[in-house]
C-alpha positions as CSV (number, residue, x, y, z in Angstrom):
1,X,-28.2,-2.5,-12.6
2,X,-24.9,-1.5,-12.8
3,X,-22.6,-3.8,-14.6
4,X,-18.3,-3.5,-14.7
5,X,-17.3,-5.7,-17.1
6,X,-13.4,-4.6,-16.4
7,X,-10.5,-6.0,-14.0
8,X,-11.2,-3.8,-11.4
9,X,-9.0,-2.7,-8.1
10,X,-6.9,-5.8,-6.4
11,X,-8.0,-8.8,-9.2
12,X,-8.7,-11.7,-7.3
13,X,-9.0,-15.2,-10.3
14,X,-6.5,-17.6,-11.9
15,X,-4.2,-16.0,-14.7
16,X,-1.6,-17.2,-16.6
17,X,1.1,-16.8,-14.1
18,X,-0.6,-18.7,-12.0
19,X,-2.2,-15.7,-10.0
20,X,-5.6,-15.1,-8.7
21,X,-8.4,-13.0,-10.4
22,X,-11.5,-11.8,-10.5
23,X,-13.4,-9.0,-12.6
24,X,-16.6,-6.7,-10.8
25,X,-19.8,-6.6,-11.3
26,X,-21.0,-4.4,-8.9
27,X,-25.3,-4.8,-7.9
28,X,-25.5,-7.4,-10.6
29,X,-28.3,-10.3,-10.6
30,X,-26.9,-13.7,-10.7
31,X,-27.7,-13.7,-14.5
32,X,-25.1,-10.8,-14.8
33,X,-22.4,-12.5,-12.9
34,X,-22.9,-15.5,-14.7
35,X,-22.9,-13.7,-18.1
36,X,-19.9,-11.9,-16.8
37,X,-17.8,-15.3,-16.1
38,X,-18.6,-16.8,-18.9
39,X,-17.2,-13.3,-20.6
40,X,-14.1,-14.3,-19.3
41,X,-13.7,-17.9,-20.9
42,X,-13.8,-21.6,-20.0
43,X,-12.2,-22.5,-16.4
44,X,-12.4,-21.4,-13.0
45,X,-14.0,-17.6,-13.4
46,X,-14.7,-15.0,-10.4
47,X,-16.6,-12.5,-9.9
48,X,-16.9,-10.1,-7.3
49,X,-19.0,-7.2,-5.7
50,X,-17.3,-4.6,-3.3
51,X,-20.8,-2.8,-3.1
52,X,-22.6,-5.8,-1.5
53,X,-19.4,-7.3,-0.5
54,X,-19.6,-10.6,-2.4
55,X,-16.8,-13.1,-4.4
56,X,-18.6,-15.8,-6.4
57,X,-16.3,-18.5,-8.7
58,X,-18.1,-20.4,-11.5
59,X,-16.6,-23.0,-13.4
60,X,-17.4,-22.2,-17.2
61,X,-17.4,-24.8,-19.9
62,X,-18.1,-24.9,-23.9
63,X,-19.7,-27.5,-25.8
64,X,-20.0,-28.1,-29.4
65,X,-22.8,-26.6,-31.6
66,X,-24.4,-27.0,-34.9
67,X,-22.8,-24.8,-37.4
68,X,-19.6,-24.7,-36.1
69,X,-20.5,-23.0,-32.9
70,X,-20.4,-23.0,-29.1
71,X,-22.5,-23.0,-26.0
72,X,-21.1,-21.8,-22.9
73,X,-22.0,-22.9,-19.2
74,X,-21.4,-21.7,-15.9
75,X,-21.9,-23.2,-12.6
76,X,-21.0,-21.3,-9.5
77,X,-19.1,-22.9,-6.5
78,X,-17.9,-22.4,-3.2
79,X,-15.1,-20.0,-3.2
80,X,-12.1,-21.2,-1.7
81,X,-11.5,-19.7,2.0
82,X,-8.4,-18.0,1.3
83,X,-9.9,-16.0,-1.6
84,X,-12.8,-14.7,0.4
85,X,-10.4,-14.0,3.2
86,X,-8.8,-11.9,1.0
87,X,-11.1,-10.2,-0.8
88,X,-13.2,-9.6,3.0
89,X,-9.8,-7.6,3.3
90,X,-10.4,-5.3,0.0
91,X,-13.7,-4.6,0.9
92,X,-12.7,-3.3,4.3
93,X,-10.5,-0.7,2.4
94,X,-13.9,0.1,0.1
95,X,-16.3,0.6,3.0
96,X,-13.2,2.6,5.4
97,X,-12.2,5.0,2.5
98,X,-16.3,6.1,0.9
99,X,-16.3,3.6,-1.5
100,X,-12.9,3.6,-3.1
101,X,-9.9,1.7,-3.8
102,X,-7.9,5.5,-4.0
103,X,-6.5,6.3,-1.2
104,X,-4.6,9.6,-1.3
105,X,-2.1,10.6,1.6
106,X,0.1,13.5,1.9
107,X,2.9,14.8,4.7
108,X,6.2,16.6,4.9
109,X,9.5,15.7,4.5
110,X,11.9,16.5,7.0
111,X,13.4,19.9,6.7
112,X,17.0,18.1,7.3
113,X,16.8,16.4,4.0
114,X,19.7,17.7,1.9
115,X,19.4,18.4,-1.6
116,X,21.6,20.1,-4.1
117,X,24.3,23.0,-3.7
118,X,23.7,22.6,-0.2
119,X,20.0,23.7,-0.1
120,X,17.3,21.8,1.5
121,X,15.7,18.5,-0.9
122,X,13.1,20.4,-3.2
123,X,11.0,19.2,-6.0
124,X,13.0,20.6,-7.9
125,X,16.3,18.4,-7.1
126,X,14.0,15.4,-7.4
127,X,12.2,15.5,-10.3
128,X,14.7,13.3,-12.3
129,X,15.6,9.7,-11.5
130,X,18.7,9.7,-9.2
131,X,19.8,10.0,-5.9
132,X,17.5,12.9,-4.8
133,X,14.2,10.7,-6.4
134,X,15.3,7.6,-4.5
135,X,15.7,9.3,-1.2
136,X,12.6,10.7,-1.2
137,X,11.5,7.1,-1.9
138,X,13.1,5.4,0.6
139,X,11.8,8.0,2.7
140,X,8.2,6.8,1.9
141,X,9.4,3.1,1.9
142,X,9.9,3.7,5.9
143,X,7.8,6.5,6.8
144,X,4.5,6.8,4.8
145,X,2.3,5.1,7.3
146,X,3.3,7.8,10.1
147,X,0.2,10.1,9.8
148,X,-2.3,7.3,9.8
149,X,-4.3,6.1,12.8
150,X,-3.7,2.3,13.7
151,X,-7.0,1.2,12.5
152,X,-6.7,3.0,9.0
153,X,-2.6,1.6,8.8
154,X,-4.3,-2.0,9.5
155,X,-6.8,-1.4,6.3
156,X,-4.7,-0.1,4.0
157,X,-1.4,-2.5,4.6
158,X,-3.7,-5.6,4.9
159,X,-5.0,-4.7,1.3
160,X,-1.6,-4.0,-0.4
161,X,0.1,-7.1,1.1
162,X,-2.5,-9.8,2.3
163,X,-3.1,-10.8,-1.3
164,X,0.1,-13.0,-1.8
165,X,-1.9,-15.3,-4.4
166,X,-3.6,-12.2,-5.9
167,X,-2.8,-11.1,-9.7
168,X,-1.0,-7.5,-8.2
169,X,-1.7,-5.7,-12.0
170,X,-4.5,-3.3,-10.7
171,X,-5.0,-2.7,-7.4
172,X,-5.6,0.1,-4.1
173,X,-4.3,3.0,-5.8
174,X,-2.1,4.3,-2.7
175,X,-1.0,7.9,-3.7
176,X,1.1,10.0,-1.4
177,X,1.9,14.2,-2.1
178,X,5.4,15.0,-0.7
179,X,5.6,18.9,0.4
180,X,9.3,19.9,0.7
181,X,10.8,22.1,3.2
182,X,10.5,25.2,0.1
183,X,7.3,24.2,-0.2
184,X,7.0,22.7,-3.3
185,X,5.5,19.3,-4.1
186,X,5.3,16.0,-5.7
187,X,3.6,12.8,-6.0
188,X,4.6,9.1,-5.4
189,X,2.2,6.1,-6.4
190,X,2.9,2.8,-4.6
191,X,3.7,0.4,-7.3
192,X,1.8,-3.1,-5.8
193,X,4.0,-5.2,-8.0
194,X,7.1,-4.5,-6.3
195,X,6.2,-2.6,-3.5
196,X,7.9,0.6,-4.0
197,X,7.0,4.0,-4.1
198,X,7.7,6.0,-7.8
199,X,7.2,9.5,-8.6
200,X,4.0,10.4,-11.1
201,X,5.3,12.0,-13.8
202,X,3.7,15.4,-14.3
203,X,2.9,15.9,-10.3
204,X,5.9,17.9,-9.4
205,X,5.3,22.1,-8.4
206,X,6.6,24.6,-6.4
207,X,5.1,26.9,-4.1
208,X,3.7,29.2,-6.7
209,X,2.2,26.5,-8.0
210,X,4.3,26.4,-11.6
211,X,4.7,23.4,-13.0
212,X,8.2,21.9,-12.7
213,X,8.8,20.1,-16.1
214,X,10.0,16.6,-16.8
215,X,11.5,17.1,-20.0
216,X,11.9,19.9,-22.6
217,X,8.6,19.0,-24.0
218,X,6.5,19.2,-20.6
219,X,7.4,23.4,-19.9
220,X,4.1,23.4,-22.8
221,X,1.1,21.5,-21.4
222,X,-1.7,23.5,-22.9
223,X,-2.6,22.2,-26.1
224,X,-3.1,25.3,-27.5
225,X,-2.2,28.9,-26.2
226,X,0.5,30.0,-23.6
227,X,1.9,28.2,-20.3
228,X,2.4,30.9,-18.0
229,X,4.7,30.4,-15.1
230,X,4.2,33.2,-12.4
231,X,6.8,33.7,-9.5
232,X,5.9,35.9,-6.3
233,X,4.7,36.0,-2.6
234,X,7.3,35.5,0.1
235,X,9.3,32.0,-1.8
236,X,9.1,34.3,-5.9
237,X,12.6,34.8,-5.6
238,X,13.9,31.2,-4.9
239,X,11.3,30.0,-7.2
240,X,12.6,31.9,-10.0
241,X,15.9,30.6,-9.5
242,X,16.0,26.5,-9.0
243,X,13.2,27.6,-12.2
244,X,16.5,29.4,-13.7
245,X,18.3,26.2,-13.3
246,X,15.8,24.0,-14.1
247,X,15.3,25.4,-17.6
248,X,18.8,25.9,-18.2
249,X,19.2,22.0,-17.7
250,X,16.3,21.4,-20.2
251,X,18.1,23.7,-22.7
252,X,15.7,26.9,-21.9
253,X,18.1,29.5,-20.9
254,X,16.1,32.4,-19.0
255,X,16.9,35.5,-16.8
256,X,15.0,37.2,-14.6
257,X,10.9,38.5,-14.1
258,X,8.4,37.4,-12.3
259,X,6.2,36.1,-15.5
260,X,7.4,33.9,-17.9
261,X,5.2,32.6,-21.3
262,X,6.3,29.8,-22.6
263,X,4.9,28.6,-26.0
264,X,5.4,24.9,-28.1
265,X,4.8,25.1,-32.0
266,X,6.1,22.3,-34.8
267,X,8.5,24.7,-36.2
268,X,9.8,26.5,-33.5
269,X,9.8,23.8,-30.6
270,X,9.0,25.3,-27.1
271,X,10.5,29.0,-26.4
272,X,9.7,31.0,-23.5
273,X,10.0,34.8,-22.4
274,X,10.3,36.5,-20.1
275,X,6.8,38.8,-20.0
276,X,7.9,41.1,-16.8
């Protein structure tokens, strides 16, 4: 049987703050649930199962033993109404997206959207926090839901917001890829805890595909060897440049080619070239 001992997608039992959770045991015999709460410690302990679509609570307890020691207990009860309302909500999500708690969406934003020097918003302008990141943000904020059918919108938002006594600190891992007018593109995560969308650091490209770095130390992401950043089709050209600025911001200063090698060593730090 297949056993999860871990807090697992929207935690549904009673934390500290007051929140409810639950850990999964996904397929497990009642023994493995009940070793499972009583994994957890003394009190009101839940345990769920989006496979078979199940939320059990036990109420654990510990009584003295010789030497010093402790036996545990745990007695299962009915779960309260809310809570299984709740979690029948999750599991709709499971069984609608294969079996997942990931949902991963992606669209365009609008070819208005103004970035810098007058250019249309590119990955490029919004890789750092600022205005350009929060736009594309609040673009999300209103619009993310605007590709989905009714019946899939229904799912997903009843999962993310239905849980108002749910412990938020893992939960449906709503992703959405940005493509910008030039064709580059980025990732936002929906953060459950305060229901915004953030950028994933390490997501952004452009249309070649090149990574667009965070920082002076993310041009290098091979642990070993040569990032290569290639710039050519139909969008090379304005690749190359924003890339041009990009670098130059991040203290890289480079001119020119379509190839670029850049390398990261302790001594030297990251350098790049330009190969042709």
């Amino acid at each position: 049987m297949e056993k999860l001992l871990l807090v697992f997608a929207l935690v549904l039992g009673v934390s500290a703050d007051g929140f409810a959770k639950s850990i999964a045991c996904n397929a497990c015999t009642y023994e493995q649930r009940e070793a499972a709460a009583i994994g957890q410690g003394t009190g009101a302990r839940y345990v769920h199962d989006l496979r078979f679509g199940a939320i059990h609570k036990f109420i654990v307890e510990r009584e003295p033993a010789p030497g010093g020691r402790f036996t545990y207990s745990a007695l299962e009860y009915s779960v309260e109404t809310d809570l299984v309302d709740s979690f029948g909500k999750l599991k709709a999500l499971y069984d609608a997206n294969g079996g997942s708690l990931a949902v991963n969406l992606n669209g365009d934003l609008p070819a208005q959207s103004a970035g810098s020097a007058g250019r249309s918003l590119s990955a490029y302008d919004a890789v750092d926090p600022g205005a350009y990141q929060n736009a594309v943000a609040d673009y999300l904020a209103a619009d993310w839901y605007s590709g989905l059918t009714s019946g899939s919108y229904q799912i997903i938002y009843g999962a993310i917001y239905a849980f108002r006594i749910m412990d938020f600190a893992n939960g449906p891992q709503l992703t959405f890829e940005v493509e910008f007018p030039d064709g580059s593109k980025m990732v936002f995560k929906f953060e459950l805890a305060t229901k915004k969308w953030v950028y994933v650091k390490g997501s952004a490209r452009d249309s070649n595909g090149n990574n667009i770095p965070d920082s002076r130390a993310d041009v290098v992401r091979v642990s070993e060897g040569t990032q290569r950043y290639l710039f050519d089709g139909p969008n090379g050209d304005q690749n190359r440049e924003r890339a041009m600025e990009r670098f130059q911001q991040l203290g890289i200063p480079m001119a020119g080619g379509r190839v670029w090698a850049c390398v990261q060593t302790p001594a030297t730090g990251v350098t790049c070239r330009v190969v042709r």
